[in-house]
N, C-alpha and C positions, 0 to 999 in steps of 0.2 A: 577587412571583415567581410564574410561571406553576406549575399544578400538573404533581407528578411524571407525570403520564400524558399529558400536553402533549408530553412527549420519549421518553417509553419507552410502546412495546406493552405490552397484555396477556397473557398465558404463549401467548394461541390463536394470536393476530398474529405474537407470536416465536415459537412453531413451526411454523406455515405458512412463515416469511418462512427460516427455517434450512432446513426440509426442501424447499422451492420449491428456495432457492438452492445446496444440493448434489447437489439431483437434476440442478438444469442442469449445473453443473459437471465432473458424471462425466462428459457427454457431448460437452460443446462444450469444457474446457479446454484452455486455447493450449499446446504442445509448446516450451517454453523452455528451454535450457541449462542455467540455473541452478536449476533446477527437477529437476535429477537428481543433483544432489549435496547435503549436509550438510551440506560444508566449510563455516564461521563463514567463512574468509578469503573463500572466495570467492563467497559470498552478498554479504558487504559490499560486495564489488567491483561486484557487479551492481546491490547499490540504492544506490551513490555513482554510478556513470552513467547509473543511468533517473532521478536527478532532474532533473527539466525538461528529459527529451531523451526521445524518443518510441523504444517496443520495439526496430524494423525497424534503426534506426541503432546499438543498442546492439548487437545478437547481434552483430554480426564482429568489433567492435572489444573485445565482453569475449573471445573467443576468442583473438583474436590478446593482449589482455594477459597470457591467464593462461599463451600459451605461454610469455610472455618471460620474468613477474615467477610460476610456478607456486606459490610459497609466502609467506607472510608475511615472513619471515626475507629471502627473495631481493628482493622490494620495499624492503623497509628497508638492504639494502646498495646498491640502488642510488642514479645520484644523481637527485637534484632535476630537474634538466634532463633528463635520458633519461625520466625517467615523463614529464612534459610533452609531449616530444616523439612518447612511443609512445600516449598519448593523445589527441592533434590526432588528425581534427577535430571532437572530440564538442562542443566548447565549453566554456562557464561554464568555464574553467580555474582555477580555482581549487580547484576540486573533488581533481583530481589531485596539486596538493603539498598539501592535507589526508589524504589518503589515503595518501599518503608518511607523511607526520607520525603518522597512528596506528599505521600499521605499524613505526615507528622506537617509540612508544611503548611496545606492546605487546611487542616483545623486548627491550625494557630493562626495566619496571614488570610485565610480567604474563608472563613468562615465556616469549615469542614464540605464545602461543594469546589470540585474542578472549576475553574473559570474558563468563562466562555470568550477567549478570547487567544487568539494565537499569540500577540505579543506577549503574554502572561504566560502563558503557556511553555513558551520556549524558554520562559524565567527562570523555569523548575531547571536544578541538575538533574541531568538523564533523560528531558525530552527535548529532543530534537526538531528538526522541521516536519520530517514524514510526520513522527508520531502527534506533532501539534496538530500537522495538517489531518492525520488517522479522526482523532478525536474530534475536532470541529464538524467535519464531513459527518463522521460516523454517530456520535452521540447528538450533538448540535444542528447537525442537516444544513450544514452552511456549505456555500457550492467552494471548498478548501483544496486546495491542488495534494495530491500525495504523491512520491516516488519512491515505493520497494522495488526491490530485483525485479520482483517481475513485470513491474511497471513501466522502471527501464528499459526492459528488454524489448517489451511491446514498442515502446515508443521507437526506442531506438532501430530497431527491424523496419517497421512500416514506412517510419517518415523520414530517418536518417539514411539508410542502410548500415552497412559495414563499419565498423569502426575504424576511426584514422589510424593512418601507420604505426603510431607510437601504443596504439590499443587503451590510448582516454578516452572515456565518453566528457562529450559537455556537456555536465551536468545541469550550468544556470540554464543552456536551451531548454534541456529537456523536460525542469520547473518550469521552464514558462509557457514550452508546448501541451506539458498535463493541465495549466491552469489554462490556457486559452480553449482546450478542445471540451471542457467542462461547458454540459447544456445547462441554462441558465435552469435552475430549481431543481435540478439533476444531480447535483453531486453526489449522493449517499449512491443512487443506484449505477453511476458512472464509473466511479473509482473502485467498487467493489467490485465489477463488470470485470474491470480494467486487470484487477487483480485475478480474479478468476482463469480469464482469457492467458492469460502468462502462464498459470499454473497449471494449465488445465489443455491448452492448445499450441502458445507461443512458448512452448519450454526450451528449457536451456541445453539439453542436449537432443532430443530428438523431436523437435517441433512436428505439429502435426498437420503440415501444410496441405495436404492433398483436400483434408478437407475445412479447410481455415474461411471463412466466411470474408477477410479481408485481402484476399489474392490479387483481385485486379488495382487493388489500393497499393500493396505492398511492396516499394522500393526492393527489399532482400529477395522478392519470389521469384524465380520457384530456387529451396533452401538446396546447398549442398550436404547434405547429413556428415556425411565421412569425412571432410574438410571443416564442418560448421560454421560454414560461410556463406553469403549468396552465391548462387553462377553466375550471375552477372548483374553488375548495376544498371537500372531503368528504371526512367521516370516511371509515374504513376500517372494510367488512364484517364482521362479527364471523364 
């Protein structure tokens, strides 16, 4: 097994790479709907339709759901086929009568509020670990590890580099890497940072390294674009 410092920084590298990545955040973070409320309901709502479905398509359609279905309670009296239908056409439909089904869940077994609690949370059919950890973080402000695409990416870039021959990522590292680099009472603005920073600088096909605030951090830097690969593996700076 590779050693522990193969997958996690040194305390120097985690606080450059925390204070790098809030300082960009105060400045560049994206102005999202869900991002101005607390509501558990309706945070859910918004990380059941950004999986596998990009920002720009999600802002109208969470809008327009949460005129129709405002609360948890109202989602779960309605039926099956009207969420479907006020969900078209985000896709992956399946997504939307899972989203029924916990909202039916949760006002029969938990008293019509989301629980605050990840083991509970992942109880639900349909959420997962990100989206337990989304909800904790994001509604609940608990310091909860998350891992979307572009969370991976990030991680995987800076602190891994390249991926192994076979083209796996380690995933349990890279849960353990999001939850260790988590500053303590930080998680809401860290992990949303985190995600921003992926979407917005560390993308998937044309990263925007020249002017990427974690370079001298950055295992992958400087990025091969046309390859999309690093030029070369090297430590990181101390």
């Amino acid at each position: 097994m590779p050693p522990a410092n193969d997958y996690f920084p040194d305390p120097g590298i985690k606080r450059k790479f925390q204070q790098r990545l809030l300082r960009w955040y105060a400045r560049h973070r994206r102005e999202l709907p869900w991002r101005k409320t607390s509501d558990p309901y309706k945070i859910l709502v918004s990380e059941v339709m950004l999986q596998q479905t990009q920002v720009d398509r999600v802002v109208p359609k969470y809008k327009e759901f949460l005129r129709k279905y405002p609360t948890l309670e109202e989602l779960a009296g309605a039926s099956v086929s009207d969420v479907e239908a006020t969900w078209r056409p985000l896709g992956y439909n399946i997504r939307p009568v899972r989203l029924h089904a916990i909202a039916q869940e949760a006002v029969h077994r938990h008293g019509g509020k989301i629980p605050a609690s990840l083991e509970k949370l992942q109880a639900f059919k349909g959420i997962g670990r990100y989206t337990a950890g989304a909800v904790m973080s994001f509604a609940f402000r608990k310091d909860a590890p998350i891992l979307d695409t572009n969370v991976k990416r990030l991680l995987q870039r800076v602190f891994l580099g390249p991926m192994n021959g076979n083209g796996s990522k380690p995933v349990k590292h890279l849960w353990d890497l999001s939850a260790t680099l988590i500053p303590r009472g930080k998680g809401y603005d860290f992990n949303q940072a985190m995600m921003d920073f992926g979407a917005l600088i560390c993308t998937a096909r044309k990263p925007n390294c020249p002017i990427c605030p974690m370079q001298a951090l950055c295992i992958s830097y400087p990025w091969d674009k046309e390859n999309k690969t690093c030029l070369k593996l090297r430590r990181p700076s101390r």
